[in-house]
C-alpha positions as CSV (number, residue, x, y, z in Angstrom):
1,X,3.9,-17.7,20.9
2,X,4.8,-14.2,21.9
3,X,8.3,-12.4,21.5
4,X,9.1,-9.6,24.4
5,X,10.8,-6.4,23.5
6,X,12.6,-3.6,25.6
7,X,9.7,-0.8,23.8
8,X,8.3,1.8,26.6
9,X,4.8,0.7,26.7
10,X,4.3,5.1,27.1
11,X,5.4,5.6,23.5
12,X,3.6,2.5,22.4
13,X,0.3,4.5,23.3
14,X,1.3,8.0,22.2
15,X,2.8,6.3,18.4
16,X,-0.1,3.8,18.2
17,X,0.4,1.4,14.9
18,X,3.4,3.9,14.0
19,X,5.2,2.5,16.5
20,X,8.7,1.5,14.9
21,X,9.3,-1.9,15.8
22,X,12.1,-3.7,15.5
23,X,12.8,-5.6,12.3
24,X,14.6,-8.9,11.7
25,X,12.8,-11.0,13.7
26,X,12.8,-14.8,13.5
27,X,10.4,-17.2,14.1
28,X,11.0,-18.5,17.8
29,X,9.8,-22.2,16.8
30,X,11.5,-23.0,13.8
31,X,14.1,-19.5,12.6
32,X,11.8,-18.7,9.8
33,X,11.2,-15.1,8.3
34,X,8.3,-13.4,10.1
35,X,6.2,-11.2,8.1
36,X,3.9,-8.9,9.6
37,X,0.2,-10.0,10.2
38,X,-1.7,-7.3,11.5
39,X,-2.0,-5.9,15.4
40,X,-3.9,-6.3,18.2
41,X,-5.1,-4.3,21.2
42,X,-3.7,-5.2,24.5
43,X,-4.4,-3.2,27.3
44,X,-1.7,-2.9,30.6
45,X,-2.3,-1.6,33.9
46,X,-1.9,2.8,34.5
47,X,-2.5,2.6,30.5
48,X,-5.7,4.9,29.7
49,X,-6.3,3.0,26.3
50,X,-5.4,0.1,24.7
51,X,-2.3,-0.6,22.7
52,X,-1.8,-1.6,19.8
53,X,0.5,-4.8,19.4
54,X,1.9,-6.1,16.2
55,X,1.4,-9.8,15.2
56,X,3.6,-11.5,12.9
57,X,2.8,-15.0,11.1
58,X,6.1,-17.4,10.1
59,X,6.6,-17.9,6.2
60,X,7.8,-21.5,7.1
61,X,5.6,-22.9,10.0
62,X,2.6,-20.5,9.4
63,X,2.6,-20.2,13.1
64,X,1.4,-16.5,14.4
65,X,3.6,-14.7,17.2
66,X,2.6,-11.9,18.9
67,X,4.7,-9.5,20.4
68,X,4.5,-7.6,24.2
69,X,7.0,-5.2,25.4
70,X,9.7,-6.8,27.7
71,X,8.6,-7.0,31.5
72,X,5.2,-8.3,31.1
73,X,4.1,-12.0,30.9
74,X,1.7,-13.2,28.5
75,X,-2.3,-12.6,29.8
76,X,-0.7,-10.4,32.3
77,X,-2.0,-6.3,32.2
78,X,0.5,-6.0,35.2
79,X,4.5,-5.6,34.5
80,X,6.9,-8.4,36.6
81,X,8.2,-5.6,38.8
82,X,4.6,-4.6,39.5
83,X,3.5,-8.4,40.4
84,X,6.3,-9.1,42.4
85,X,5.9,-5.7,44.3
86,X,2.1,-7.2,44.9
87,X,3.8,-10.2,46.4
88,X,6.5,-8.7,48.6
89,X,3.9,-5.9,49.9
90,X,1.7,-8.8,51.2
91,X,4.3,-11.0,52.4
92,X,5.9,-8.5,54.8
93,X,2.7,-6.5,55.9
94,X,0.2,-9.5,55.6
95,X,-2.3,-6.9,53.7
96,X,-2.7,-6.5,50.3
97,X,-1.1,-3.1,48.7
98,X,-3.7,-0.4,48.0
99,X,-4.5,0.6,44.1
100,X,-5.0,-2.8,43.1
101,X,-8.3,-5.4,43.1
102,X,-7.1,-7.9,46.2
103,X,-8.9,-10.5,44.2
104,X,-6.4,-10.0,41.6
105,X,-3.8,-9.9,43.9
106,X,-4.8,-13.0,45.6
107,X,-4.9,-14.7,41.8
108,X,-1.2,-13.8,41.3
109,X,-0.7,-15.2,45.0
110,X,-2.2,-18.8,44.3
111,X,-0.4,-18.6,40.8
112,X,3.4,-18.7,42.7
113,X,1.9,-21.1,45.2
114,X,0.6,-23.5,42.3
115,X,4.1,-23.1,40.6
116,X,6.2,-23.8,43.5
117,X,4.5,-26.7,44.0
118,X,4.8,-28.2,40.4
119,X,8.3,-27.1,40.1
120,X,10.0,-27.5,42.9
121,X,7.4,-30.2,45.2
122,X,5.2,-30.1,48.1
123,X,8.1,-29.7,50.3
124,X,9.3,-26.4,49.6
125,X,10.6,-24.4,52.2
126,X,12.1,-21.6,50.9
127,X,11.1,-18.1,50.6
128,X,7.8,-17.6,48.5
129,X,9.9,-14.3,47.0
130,X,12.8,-16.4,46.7
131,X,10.7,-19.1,44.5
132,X,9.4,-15.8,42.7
133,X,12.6,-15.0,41.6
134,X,13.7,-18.5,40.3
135,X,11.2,-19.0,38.5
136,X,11.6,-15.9,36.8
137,X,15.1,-17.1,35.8
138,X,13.5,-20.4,34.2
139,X,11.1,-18.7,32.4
140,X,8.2,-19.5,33.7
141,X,5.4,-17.3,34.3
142,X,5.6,-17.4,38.3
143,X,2.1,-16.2,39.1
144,X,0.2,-18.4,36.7
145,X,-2.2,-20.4,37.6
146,X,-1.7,-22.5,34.3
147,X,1.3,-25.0,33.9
């Protein structure tokens, strides 16, 4: 489970575990206290070094929740913004944006195609950007390949 904060991920790097983060948290399953539990390094794209990310475990459910700044998705080095730009760059141009692995590009690519089809059927016939963006407004990770 991973909570997402509004933290610059720039101040996250220069602070490193001094990082003030937010307290008062709950638990996002069950509204328990969460205490912290450690960090973890993640690493996002234009970052030099890895980051370190707090991780918090519930008093009640024992669960452990992670936390990522706000803008990225879970298992994604690459902000929204920056995914969607991917997307939109490709879409209109029918090349992939320069700066980034195409293979990785193509990944986020089959991800939104993969989505579309489980959430909204095989006879979509919207807007692939469009599809982006609502599924972005469900909360669901619209270049995922996992559902």
């Amino acid at each position: 489970m991973i909570l997402f904060l509004s933290v610059c991920v720039k101040s996250l790097i220069e602070l490193g575990r001094r990082y003030e983060w937010p307290k008062g948290q709950v638990c996002p399953h069950c509204g328990g206290r969460l205490w912290g539990h450690g960090f973890v390094s993640g690493w996002f794209d234009g970052c030099p070094q890895a980051v370190w990310l707090p991780r918090y475990r519930c008093s009640i459910c024992r669960k452990v929740v992670g936390v990522r700044p706000a803008g990225y998705w879970s298992r994604f080095q690459a902000s929204i913004a920056d995914i969607r730009e991917s997307l939109a760059h490709r879409l209109k141009c029918r090349r992939w944006p320069s700066g980034r692995s195409p293979s990785r590009q193509r990944h986020w690519l089959n991800g939104l195609k993969k989505q579309i089809q489980v959430r909204f059927g095989m006879g979509w016939e919207g807007d692939l950007l469009e599809a982006f963006d609502e599924l972005c407004k469900a909360g669901v990770r619209a270049a995922s390949r996992a559902v």
